[in-house]
N, C-alpha and C positions, 0 to 999 in steps of 0.2 A: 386489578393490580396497579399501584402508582409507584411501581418500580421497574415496569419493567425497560429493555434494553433495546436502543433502534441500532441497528449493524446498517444504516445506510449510509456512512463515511466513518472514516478512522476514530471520528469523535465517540462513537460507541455510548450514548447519552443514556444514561440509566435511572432518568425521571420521568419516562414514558409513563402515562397513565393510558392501561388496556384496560376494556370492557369486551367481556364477550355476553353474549346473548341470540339465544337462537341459535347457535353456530357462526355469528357473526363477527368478526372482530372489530373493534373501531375504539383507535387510541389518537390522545391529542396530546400535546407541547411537541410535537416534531414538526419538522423542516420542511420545505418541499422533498430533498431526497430524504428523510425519512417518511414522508407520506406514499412515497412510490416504492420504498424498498417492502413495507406492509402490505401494501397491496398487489404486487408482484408478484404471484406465485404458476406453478404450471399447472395446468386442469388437464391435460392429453393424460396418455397414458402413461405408466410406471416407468415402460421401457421400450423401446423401438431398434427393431434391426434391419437394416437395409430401406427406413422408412415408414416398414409395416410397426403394427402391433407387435409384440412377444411379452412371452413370461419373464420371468426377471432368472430362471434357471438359463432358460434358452440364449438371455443379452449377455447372463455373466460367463456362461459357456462360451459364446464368441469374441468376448471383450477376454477374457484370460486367454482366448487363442490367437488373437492378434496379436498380445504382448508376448507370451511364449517364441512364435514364430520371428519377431523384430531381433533385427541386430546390435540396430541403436535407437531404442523407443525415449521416448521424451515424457514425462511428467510435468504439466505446466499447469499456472492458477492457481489455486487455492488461500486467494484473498478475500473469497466472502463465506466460507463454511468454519465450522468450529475448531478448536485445536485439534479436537478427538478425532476428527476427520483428518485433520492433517500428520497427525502420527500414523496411522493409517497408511497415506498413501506416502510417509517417507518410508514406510518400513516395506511396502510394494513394490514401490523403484528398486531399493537394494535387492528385493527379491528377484525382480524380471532385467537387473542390470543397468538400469535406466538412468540418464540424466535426471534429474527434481533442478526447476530451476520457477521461482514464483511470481506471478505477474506485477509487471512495475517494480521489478528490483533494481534501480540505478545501479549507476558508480559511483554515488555515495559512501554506498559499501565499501569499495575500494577504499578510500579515503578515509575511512571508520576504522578499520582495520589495520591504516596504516600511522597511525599518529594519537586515534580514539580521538575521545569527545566529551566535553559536558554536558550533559545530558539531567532536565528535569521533568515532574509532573507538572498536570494540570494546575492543581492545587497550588505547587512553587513558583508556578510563573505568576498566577491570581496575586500570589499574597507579596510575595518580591519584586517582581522585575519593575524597575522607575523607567524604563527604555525598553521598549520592543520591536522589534524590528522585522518587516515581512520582505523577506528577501527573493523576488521571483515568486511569491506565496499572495494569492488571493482566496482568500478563507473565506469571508462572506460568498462566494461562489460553490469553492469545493468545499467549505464544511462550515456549514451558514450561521449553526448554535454556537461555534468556538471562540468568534469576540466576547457575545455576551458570557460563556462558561469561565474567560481568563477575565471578567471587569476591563474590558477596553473596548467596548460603544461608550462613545464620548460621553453621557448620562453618569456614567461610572466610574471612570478612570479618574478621572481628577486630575491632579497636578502630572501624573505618569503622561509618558510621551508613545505616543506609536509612529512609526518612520517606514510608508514602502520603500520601495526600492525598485522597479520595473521598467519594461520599457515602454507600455502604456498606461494610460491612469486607468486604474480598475476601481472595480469597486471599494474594494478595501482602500484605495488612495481617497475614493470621498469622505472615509470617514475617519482620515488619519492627521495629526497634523502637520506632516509634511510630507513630501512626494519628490524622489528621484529619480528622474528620467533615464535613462539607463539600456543602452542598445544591452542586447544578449549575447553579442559574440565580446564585450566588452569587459563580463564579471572579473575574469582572474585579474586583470592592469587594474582595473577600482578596485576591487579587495584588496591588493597588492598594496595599492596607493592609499586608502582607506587604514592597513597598518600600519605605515606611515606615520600618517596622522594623527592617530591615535598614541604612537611612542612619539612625538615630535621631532619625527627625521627628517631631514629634507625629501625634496623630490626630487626625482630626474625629469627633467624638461621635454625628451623624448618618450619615456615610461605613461606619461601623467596625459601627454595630446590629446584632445579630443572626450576626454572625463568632464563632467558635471564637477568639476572641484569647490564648486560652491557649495553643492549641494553636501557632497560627502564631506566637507569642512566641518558644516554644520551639523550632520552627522556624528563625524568625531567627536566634536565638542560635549553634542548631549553624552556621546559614547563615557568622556573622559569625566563629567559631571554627575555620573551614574553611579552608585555603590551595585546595584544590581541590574543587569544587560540581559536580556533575551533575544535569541534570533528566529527566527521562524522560518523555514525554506521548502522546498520542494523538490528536492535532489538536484539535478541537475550533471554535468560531464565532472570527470574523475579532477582534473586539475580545479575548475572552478569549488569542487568541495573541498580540494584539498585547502584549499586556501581562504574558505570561510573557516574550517576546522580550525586554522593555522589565526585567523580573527580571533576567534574566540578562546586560544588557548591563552595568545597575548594580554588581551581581557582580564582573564581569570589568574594573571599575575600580580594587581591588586586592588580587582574587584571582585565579588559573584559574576561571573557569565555563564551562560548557558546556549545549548540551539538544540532546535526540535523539529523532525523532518516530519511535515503533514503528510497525512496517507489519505486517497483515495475510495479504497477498497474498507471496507469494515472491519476485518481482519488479517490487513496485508503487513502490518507488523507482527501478527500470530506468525506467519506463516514463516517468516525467517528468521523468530525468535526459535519455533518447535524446530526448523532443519536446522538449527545453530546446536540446538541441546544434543540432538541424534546424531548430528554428524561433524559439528565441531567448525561448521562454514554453514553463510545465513542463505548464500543464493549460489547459482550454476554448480550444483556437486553431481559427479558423476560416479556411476558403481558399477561400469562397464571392468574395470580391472578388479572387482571383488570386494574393494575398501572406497571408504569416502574421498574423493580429491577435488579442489574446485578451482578455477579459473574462470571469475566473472565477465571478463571481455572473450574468451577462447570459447566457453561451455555457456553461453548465454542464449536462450532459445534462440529469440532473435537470426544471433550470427549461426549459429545451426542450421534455422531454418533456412537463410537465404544461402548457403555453402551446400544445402542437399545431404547435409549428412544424420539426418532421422531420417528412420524408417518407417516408424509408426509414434502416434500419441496420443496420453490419456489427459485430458482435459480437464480439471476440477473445480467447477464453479467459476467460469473466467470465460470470456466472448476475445478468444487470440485473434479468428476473424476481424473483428470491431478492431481494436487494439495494437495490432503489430504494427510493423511496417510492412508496404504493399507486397514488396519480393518473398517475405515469410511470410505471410498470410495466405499468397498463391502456392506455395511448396504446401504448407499446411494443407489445402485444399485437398491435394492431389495425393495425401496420405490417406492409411486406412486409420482413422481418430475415433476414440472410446470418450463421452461426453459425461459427466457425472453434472449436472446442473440440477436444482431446482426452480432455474428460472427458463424460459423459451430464449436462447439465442440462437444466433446465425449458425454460428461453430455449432451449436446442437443440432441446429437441423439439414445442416450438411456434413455431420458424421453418422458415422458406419454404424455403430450403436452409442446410442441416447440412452441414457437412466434418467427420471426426474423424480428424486428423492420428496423426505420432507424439509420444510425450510428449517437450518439453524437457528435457533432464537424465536422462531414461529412455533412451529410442531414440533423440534424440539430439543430439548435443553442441555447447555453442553459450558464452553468457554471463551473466553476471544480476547485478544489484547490490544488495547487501544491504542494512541498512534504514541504514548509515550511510555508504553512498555506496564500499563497497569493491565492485571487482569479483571476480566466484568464479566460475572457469569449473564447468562443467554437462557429465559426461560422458555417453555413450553406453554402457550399461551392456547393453540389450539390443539385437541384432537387430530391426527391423521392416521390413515391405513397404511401408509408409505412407509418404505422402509428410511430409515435414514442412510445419507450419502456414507455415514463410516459402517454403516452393514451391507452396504454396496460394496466397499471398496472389502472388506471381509470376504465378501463372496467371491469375487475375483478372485483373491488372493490364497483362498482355500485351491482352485482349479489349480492356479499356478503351480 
């Protein structure tokens, strides 16, 4: 197949060429994380309870009775399995009551919701953008194939400019052609200042202290000599988005602007595109009062976990162990956790019961939405016995 789909970062690259043979897989043009998400898979057993072995009647039996019995169970992850799975387990939450809230959802969101945003694809940024800008965002890192997919390794780009923005030079800064230095407690006063700039306001002399104003000068400049602007970010706290939001709106008053948040996860923009359709909010939604309500800072795993108020959680393809912060990671711990992974993590092997489905995109075939809202089907490249993780979360859901 020399189409198929690597789900090992948001980029969702759909020029994979698979070969199987023997039962073997072995595909080339991917990344290093697409060589590790391929080869990744679980070999133990289907499903595990208390450690041991079990049947997958016996796991969905105790995994439907640990949500049953919770007060306030939590649904968390579901950035690396299919949409199908993830309707699934929005439509489970509402059933057992539960918080859905999905791994790596800033407060971007916040800010997305509170002003919106320009937003483009792959393809509009490739063929537009004269200026792009990685704000916080090292893509050669977290998503390796995405200079080369937009034509900005230097080979390509041409005249077009690419501009970091960080507080150390990363990699993305050696192949950029220019670089601002940029403490991180410092975003919102440079952006701030950076608007400025861009309308030709003055500055405040207190406001501006301690800013690279050289660097963002020259910024603005290319900003203001641009008919098309892209920004590239990585979420980041509610005010600093609010005020790139608030960049790029300025922008787009009489040029193209755009910005586009990288994702991590393969299908972490699925995940709060499907709880956006189902329930009308992308992250922290609760159905403890019978109807969908959300508040991203109040209902955020996270501050759940370290406040103590879950009681139990179903895990979807996501390592919260790996992931949280220390204080929710430890309450996490000391829950009784239902693990839906096709891969071995931590959080899997210190929950109560483990399922290890077939992989998404591997065994099999389903949908996923890349980090700029396109969708890319996911094929089934190999055989497996394995049930898939949405006839997991099925079976639960039947008990319930």
């Amino acid at each position: 197949m020399a189409d198929a789909t690597c789900a090992g970062c948001g980029c969702l690259c759909d020029d994979i060429v698979a070969t199987v043979a023997g039962g073997r897989l072995e595909v080339s043009g991917t990344c290093a994380l697409g060589d590790a998400w391929f080869a990744d898979r679980a070999a133990g057993p289907v499903a595990r309870l208390d450690g041991r072995e079990a049947s997958l009647d016996e796991a969905a039996d105790a995994a439907a009775e640990i949500l049953r019995n919770a007060r306030a169970p939590l649904v968390y992850g579901l950035g690396r399995t299919s949409n199908e799975a993830q309707r699934r387990a929005v439509a489970l939450a509402e059933a057992a009551g539960a918080i859905v809230d999905p791994a790596r959802s800033g407060e971007a969101g916040l800010a997305f919701q509170a002003i919106g945003s320009s937003t483009a694809t792959f393809g509009e940024i490739r063929d537009r953008a004269e200026v792009v800008v990685c704000w916080r965002a090292d893509p050669v890192a977290a998503n390796p194939r995405l200079l080369g997919r937009l034509r900005l390794d230097r080979t390509a780009r041409g005249s077009r400019s690419l501009v970091v923005v960080d507080a150390q030079h990363t990699a993305t800064a050696a192949e950029a052609d220019a670089f601002v230095a940029l403490e991180a407690a410092q975003d919102f006063e440079a952006l701030w200042a950076l608007r400025a700039l861009v309308a030709g306001a003055p500055l405040d002399g207190d406001g501006a202290a301690g800013l690279p104003l050289d660097g963002l000068g020259d910024l603005a400049q290319r900003m203001r000599g641009a008919r098309h602007v892209a920004i590239l970010h990585s979420g980041g706290a509610e005010l600093d988005a609010l005020a790139l939001l608030w960049l790029v709106r300025d922008l787009a008053r009489d040029r193209h602007a755009v910005s586009l948040g990288l994702r991590r996860d393969g299908n972490a923009q699925g995940a709060e595109d499907v709880l956006a359709a189902q329930t009308g909010f992308p992250t922290a939604v609760s159905f403890a009062r019978g109807h969908p309500r959300a508040n991203p800072g109040e209902l955020s795993a996270a501050a759940l976990l370290a406040r103590g108020e879950v009681d139990a959680a179903l895990v979807i393809a996501s390592d919260p162990l790996a992931d949280l912060p220390h204080d929710a990671a430890q309450r996490l711990r000391d829950l009784p956790t239902v693990v839906i992974d096709a891969r071995e993590t931590a959080t899997a092997q210190a929950a109560r019961v483990a399922f290890a489905p077939a992989v998404d995109g591997i065994e099999v075939a389903g949908t996923a939405h890349r980090m700029d809202g396109v969708p890319v089907p996911l094929h089934a490249l190999l055989a497996s016995d394995r049930p898939a993780a949405a006839d997991v979360l099925a079976a639960i859901a039947e008990r319930l």
